[in-house]
KETOR-325013 format. One record per residue: residue in one letter; x, z, y negated of N, C-alpha, C, O, CB in turn. Coordinates in steps of 0.1 Angstrom, whole numbers, plus 5000, padded with zeros to 4 digits. Each point is the difference from the previous one (the first is absolute). Glycine has a CB too. Example, Ala and Ser with C-alpha at 12.3 -4.5 7.8 and 13.67 -1.06 7.14 Angstrom:
REM residues 2
A513250785057499150004988500950004988501050075000497150055012/S501549814977500950004989499250084989500550014989500749775017/
This chain:
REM residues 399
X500850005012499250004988500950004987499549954990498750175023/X502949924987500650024991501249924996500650024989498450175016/X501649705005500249844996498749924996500149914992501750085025/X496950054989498649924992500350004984500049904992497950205025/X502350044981499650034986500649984990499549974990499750155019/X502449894994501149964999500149814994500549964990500150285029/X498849684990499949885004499149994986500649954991499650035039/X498650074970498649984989500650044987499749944990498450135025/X502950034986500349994985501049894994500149944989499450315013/X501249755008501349874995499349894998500449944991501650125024/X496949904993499449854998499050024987499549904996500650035032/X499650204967499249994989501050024986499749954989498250145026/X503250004987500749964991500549864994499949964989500350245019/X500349755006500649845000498849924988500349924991500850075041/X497650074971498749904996500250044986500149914991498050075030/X502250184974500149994986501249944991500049974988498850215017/X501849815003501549954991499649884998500049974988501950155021/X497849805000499749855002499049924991500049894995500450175027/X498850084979498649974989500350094982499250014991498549995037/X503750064972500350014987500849924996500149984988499550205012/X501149755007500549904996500049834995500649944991499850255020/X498249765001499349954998498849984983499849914993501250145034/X498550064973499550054987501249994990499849904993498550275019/X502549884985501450014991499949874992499849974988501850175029/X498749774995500249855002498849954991500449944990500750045037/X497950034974498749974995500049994988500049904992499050185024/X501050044981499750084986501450004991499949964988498250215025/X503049864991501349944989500549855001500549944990500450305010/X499149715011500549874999499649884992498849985001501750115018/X500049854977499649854989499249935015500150025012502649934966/X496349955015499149905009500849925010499849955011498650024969/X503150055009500949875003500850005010500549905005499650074975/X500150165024501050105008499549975016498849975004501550244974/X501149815030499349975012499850115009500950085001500049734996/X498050215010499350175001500849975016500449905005496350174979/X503350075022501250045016499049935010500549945010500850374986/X497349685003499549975009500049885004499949975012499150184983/X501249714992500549825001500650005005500049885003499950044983/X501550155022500949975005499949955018499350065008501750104971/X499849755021499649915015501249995008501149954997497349904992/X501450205024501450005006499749935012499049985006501950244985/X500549725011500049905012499050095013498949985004504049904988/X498050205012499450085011499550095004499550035012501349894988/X499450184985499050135002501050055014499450025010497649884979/X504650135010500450085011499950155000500350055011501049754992/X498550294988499950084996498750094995499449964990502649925011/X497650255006498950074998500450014985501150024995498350095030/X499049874967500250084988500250154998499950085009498949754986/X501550184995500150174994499850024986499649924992502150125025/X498650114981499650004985500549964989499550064991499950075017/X501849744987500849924997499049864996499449945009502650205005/X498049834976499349894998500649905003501150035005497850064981/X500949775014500849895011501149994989500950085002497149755014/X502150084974501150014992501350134999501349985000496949894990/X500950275008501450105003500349995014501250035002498450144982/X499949805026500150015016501249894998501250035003496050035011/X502449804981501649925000501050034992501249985003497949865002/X500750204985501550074995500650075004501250024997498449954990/X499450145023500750105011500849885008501350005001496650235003/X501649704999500349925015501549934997501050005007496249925001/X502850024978501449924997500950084996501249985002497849824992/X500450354998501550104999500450015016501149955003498150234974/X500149875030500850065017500449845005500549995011497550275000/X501949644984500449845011502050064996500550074991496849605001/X503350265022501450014998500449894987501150024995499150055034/X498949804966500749954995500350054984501049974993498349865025/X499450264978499950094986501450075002500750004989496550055007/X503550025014500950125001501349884993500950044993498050165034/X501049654977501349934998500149964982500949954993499149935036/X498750164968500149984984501550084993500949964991495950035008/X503150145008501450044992501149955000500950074995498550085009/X500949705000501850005000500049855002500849935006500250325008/X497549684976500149915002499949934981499250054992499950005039/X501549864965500349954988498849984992498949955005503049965004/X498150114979499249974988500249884996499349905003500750314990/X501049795000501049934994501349945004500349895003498650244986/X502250055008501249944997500750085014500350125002499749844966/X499949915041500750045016501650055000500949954993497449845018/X501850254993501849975001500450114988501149974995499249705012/X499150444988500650074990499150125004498950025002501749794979/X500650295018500050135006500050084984501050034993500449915034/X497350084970499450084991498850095002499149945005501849894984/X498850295009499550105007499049964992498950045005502650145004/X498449744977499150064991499249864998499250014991502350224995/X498549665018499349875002499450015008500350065010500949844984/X497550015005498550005006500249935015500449895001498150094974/X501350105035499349915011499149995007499650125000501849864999/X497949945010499249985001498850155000499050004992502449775018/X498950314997499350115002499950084986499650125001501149865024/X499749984965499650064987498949914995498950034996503450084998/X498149785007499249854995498750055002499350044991502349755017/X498050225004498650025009499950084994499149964992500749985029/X500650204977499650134991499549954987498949994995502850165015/X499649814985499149954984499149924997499450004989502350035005/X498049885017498949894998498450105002498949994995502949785017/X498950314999498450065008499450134991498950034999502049915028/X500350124966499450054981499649964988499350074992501850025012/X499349764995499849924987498549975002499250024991503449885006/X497050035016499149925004498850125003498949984996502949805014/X498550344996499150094998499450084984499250094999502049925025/X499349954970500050084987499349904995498950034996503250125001/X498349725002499549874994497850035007498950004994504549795011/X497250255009498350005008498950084997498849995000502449955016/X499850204981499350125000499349984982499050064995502850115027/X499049744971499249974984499149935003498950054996502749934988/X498049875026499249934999499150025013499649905006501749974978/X498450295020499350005010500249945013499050005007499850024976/X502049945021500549985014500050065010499550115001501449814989/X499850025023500150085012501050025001500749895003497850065008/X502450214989501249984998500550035012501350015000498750034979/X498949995037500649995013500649835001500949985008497250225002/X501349734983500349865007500949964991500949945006496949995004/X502650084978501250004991501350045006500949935002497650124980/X501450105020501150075009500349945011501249975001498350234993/X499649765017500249925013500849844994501250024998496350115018/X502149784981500249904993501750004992500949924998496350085001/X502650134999501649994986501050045013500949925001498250204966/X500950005043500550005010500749915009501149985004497550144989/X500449855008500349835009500649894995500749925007497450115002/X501649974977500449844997501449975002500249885002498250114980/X502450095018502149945000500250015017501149965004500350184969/X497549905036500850005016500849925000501150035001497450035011/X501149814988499949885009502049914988500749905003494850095005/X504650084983501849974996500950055009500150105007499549944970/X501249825022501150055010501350054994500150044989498949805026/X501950154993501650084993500549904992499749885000501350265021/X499949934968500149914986499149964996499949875001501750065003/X497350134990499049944991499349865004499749955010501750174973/X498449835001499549835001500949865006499749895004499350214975/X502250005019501349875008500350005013500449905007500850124977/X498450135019500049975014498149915009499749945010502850324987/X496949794992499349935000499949835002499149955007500750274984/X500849725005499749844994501450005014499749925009499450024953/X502050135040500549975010499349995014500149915009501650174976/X497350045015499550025013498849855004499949935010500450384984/X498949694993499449855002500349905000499149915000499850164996/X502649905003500449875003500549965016500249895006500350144970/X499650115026500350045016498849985009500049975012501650204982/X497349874997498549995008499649845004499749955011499450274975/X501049724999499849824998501449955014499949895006499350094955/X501450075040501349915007499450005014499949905008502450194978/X497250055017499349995019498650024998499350085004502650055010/X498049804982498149954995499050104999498950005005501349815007/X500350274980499350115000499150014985499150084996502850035021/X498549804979499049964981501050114992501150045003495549935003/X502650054984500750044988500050195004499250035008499949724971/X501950385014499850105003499950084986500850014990500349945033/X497550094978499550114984499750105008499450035010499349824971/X502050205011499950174998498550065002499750095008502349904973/X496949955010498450045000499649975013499250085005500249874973/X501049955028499649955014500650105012499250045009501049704980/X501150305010500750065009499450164999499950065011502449764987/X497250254988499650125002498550005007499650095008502049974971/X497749855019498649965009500750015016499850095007498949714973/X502050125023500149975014501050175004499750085009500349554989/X500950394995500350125002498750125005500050055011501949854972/X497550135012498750114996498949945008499150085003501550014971/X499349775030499150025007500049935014499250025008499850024970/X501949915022500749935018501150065004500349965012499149814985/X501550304998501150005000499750215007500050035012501049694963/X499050355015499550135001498850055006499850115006501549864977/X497349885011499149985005499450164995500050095008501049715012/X498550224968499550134989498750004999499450114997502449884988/X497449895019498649984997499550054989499350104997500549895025/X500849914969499950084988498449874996499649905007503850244984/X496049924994499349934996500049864994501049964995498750235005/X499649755002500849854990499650054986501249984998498349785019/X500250274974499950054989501750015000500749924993496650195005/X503249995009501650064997500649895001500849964992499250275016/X499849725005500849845004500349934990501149974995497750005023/X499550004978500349894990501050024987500849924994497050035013/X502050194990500750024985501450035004500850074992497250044995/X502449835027501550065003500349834995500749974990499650285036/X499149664982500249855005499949984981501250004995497549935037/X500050044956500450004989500750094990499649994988499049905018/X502250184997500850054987500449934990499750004988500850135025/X500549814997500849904992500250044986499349944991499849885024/X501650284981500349984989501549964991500750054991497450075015/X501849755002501349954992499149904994500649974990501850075024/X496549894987499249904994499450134991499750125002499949645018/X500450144967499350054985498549964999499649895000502850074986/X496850145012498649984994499650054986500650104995498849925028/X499749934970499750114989498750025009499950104993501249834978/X498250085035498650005005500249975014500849925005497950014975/X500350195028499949925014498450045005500050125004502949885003/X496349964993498850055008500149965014500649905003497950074977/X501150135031500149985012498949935009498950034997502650144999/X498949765012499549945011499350065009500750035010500949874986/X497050135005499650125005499449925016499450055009499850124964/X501449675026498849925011501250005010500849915002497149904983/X502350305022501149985014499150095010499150084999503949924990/X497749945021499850075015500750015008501050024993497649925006/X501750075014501250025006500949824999501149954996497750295023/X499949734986500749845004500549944987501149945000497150005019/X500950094970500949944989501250054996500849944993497450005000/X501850215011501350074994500849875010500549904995499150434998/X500449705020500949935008500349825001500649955009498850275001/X500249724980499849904993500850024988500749904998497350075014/X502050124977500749984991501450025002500849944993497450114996/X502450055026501450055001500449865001501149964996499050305016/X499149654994500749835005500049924987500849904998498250075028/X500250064967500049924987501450034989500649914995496450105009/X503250134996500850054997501549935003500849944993497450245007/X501949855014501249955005500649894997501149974999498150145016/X499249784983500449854998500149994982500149884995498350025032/X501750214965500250004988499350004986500249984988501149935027/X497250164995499050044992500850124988500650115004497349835019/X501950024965499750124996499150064987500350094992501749885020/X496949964988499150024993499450095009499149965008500949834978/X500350325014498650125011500150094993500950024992499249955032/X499150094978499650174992499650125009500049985012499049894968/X500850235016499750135009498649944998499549924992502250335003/X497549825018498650025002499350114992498949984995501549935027/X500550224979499550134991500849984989501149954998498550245020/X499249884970500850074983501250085004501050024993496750054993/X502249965027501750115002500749935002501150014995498650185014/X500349714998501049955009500749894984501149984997497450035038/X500849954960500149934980500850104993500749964991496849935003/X502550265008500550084996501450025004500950004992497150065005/X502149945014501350045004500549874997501150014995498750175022/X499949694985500849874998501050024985501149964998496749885016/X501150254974500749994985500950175000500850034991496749784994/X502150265026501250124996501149965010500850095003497550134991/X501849645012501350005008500849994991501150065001498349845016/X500249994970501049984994499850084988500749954991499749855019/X499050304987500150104989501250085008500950034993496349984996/X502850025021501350065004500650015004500450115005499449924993/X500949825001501249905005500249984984501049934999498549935029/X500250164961500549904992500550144989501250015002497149725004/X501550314990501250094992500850105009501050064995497649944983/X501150025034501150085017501149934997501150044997497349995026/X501149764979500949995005502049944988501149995003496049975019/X501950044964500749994986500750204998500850034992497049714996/X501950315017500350145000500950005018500550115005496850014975/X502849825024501150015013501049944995501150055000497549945021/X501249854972501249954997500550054992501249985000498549885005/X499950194988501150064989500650145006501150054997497449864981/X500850135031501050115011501349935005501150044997496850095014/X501949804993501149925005500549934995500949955008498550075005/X500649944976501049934988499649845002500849924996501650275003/X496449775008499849865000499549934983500649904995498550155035/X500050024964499750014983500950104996500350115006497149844992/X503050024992500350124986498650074996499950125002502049714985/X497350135010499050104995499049894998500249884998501250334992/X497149885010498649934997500149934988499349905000499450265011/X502049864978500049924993500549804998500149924991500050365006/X500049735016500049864999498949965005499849885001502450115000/X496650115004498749935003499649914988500650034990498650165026/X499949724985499549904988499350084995499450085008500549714999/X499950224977499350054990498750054999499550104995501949784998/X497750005017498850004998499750085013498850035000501049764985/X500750255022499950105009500650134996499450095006500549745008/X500850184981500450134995499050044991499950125001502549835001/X496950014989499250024990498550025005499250094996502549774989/X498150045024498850005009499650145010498950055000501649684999/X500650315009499850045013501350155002499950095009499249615000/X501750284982501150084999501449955010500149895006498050314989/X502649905006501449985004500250105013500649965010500349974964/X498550195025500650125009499149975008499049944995501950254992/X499149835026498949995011498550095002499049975007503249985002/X498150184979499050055000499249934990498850015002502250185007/X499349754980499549924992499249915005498850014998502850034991/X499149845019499549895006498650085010498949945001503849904997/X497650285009498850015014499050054989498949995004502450095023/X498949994956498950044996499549884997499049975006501550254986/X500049685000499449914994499149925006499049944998502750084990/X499150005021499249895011498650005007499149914999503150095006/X497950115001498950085003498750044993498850005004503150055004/X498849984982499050034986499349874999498850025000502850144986/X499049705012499149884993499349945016499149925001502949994972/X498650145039498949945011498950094997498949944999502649975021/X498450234979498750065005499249944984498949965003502150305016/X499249744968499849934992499149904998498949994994502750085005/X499149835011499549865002499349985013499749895003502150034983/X497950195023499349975014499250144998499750035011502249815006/X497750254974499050055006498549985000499449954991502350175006/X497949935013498449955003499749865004498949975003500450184981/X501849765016500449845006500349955013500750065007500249954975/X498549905020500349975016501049904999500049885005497750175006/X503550034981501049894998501650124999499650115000498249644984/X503550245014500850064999500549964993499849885001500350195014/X500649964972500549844988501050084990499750114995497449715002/X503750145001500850044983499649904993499549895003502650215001/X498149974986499449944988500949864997501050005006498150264983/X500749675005500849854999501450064993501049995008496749804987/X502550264994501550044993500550015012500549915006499250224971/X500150035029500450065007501049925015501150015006496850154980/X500449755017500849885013500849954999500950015009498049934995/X501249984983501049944999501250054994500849924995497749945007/X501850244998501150104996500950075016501150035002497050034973/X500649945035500650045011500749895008501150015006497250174995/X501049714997500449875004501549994997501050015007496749894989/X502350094991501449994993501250125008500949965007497749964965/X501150235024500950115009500449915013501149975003497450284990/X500549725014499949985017501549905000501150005006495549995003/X503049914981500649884994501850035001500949945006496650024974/X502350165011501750044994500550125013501250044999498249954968/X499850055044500850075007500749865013501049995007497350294987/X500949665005500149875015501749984995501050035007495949774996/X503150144984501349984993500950054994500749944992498449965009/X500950245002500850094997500150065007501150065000498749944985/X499550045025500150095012500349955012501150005005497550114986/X500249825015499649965016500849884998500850005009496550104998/X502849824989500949874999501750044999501049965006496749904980/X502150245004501550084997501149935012500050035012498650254979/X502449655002501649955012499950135008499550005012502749864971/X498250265009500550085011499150065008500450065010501349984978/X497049975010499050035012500349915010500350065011497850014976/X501949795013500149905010501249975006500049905008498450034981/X502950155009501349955001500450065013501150005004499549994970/X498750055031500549995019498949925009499750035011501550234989/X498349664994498649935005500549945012499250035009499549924970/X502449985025500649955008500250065011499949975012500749934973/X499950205009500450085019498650085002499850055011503650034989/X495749964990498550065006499649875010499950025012499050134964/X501049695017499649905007500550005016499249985009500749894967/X501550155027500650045012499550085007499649995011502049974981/X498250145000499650125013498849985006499650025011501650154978/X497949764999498549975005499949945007499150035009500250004977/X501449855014500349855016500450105012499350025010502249724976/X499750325012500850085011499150105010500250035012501749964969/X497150055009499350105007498549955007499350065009502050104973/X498349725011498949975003500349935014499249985010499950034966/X502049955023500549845014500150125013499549975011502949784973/X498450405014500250085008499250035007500050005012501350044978/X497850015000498750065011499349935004499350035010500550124982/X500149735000499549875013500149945012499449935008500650044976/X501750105014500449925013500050165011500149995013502049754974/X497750375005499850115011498750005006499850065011501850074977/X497449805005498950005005499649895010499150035008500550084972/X501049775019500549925010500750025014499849965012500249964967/X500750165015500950055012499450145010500150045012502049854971/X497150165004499350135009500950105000500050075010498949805006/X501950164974501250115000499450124989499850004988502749815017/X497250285006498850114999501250124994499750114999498249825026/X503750024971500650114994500149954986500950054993500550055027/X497749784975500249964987499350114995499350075007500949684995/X500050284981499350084993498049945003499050075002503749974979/X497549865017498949984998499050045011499050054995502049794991/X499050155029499450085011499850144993499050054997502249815024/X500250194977499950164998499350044992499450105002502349925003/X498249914980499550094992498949884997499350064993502750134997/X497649695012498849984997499149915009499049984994502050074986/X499149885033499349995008500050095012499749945011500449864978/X500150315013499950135010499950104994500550095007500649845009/X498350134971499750114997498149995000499349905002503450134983/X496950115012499150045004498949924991498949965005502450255005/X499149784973499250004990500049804998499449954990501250374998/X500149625022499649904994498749945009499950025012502649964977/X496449945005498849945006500549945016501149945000497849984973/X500550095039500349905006499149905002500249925010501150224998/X497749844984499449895000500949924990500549895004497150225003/X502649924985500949934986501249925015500049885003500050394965/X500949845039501649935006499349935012500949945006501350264988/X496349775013499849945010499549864990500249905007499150335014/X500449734968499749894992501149944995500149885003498050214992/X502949964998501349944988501150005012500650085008498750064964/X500749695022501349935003501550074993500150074990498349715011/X502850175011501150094996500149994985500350104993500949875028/X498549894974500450004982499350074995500450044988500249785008/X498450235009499150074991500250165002499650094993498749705008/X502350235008500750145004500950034994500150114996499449885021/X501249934980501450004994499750044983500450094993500749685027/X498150134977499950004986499550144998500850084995498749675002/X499050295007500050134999500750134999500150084991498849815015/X501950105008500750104999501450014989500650104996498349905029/X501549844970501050044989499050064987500250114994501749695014/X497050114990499550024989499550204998499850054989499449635012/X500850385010500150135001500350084991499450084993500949875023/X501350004987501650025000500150114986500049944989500949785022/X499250414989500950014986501649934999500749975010497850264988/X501949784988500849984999501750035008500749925006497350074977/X502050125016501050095008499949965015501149985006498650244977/X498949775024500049985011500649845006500549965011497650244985/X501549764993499949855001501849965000500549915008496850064976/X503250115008501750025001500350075011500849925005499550094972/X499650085029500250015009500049965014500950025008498850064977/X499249865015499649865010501149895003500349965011497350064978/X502849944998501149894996501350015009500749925006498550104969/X500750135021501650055000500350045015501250015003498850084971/X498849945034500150015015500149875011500550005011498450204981/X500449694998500449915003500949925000500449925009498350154990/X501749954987501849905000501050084999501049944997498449884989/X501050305016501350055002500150095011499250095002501249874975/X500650005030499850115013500050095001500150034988500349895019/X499650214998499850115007500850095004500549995010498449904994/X501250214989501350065006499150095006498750014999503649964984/X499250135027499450125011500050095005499949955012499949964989/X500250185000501050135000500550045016500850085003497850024974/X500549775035500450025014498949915005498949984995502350275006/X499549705010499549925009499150075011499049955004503049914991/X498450265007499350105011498749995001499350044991502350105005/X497849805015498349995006499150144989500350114997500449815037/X498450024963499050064990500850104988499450104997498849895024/X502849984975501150034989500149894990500750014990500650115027/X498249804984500849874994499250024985498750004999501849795025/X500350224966499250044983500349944988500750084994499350135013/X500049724987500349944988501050144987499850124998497449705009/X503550124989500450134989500049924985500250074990501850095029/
């Protein structure tokens, strides 16, 4: 009787939380906002609980192994051993505060903001964007199409880890994109599964006119680059790539400020401005085209920067070196390659995902993983040999 009773109260509590939350949703949220209950999941693998679906996936992608690799994986500036420069796992922080603060002014859902801002950088690989553009030329070479980051954090989170997360979150992982400039974006509210899975191919083949389905997922697209863009003018000058913000252009300095706290107020300030009570996300025109211009002067001062790019050659090496390796270990079936060990025989990866994907497509994944460090590591077990402190049966050790 007293597991009955036990039983009756947990299932009536569960019903109040569910139904104060629900209510919450109702009564503070904008018309525009997307309520916990819209959310659509591939498979429903998971009993509900008292977690509404949106926080339930941002639980789900903090605990994925690939969130844990955000620490030691590049922002920016790879190859520079500075304690105090952004990477990835700050990025996600600052996006998933900017973009919440932005939500909580215009009535939003800031479970699905937080899930969404979370998610959006999985799917980057080691060395940033360069290793990026290296990795998808490797993809195009063994016919694998082109390799985006938005694409790879989808297939990561939801074949790969296999999170059953919502497409709401999905989608706003797949459009972030915020290296493309908007002053405005209203979202696309007409998807379904099939169409989501229809746009990842459209994408691939070089779509990029797409937008988020949710006001959040529009949201986080404009706090990616609210905080990437005075972080990343405040890293270089840590590292002596600029002399100082003063060489930003005028009309940005005057517009938007110089210091990073400047730029995230200003910024912030003219979206909730220009999008509240709107089924639209927008800066004001000055303002656009002022960020346009910043975005403009960091590509060419920063990200383009000689000395960012000045070991691009031997990254290009290691990336061939490593991808041909584990291809040919997978070929060969040599179960002491890294890649058996740590990513087709561990526990957390899908085996529906490794009974479907071809070796290239194994391969690719598991580099695109990769943090940095690891990714060096990898290299270095492979091209230089081995030393050992003894030959002796179950002795034999690396030093």
């Amino acid at each position: 009787m007293k597991d009955k009773y036990r039983k009756k109260i947990k299932r009536d509590l569960e019903k109040k939380i569910k139904s104060y939350i629900a209510t919450r949703e109702i009564e503070c949220l904008s018309n525009f906002a997307s309520k916990s209950d819209d959310g659509l999941r591939r498979k429903q693998k998971y009993t509900d609980d008292i977690r509404a679906k949106y926080s339930r996936d941002a639980d789900r992608i903090a605990h994925t192994h690939a969130y844990s690799r955000y620490i030691d994986k590049t922002q920016v500036f790879f190859l520079v051993d500075n304690d105090h420069i952004t990477h990835r796992v700050l990025h996600v922080q600052l996006v998933s505060k900017i973009a919440r603060t932005i939500g909580r002014s215009l009535k939003l859902n800031e479970d699905l903001i937080e899930a969404i801002s979370l998610g959006h950088d999985i799917g980057h690989v080691p060395f940033g964007h360069l290793g990026e553009t290296i990795l998808s030329d490797l993809c195009k070479k063994h016919e694998l199409g082109r390799f985006l980051h938005n694409v790879q954090g989808v297939q990561c989170l939801d074949k790969i880890e296999e999170c059953d997360l919502t497409l709401q979150v999905l989608d706003g992982i797949l459009c972030h994109n915020g290296e493309v400039h908007n002053q405005s974006l209203k979202p696309n509210r007409d998807k379904d599964w099939v169409k989501f899975d229809e746009e990842i191919k459209d994408i691939k083949r070089g779509e990029k006119k797409y937008v988020p389905m949710t006001l959040e997922g529009c949201v986080v697209r404009f706090a990616d680059t609210i905080a990437y863009l005075g972080r990343d003018i405040q890293d270089a000058i840590e590292i002596g790539l600029i002399n100082d913000a003063s060489e930003v252009p005028e009309r940005c300095r005057e517009n938007i400020g110089i210091k990073n706290d400047e730029i995230i107020n200003s910024l912030i300030i003219d979206i909730v401005e220009n999008s509240y009570g709107q089924n639209y996300i927008s800066y004001s025109k000055e303002i656009s085209d002022s960020v346009e211009e910043y975005k403009q002067f960091n590509y060419e001062h920063i990200y383009e920067n000689a000395k960012i790019i000045a070991e691009q050659e031997k990254i290009e090496g290691m990336y061939r070196t490593l991808f041909q390796k584990f291809l040919e270990a997978l070929e060969e079936k040599d179960e002491s390659s890294r890649i058996y060990e740590h990513f087709m025989n561990v526990s957390w990866i899908s085996g529906e995902y490794l009974d479907i994907s071809t070796s290239e497509e194994t391969v690719r994944d598991y580099i695109a993983g990769m943090t940095d460090r690891y990714f060096e590591r990898g290299f270095k077990e492979i091209i230089l040999p081995k030393r050992v402190t003894t030959f002796r049966k179950g002795e034999v050790s690396s030093v």
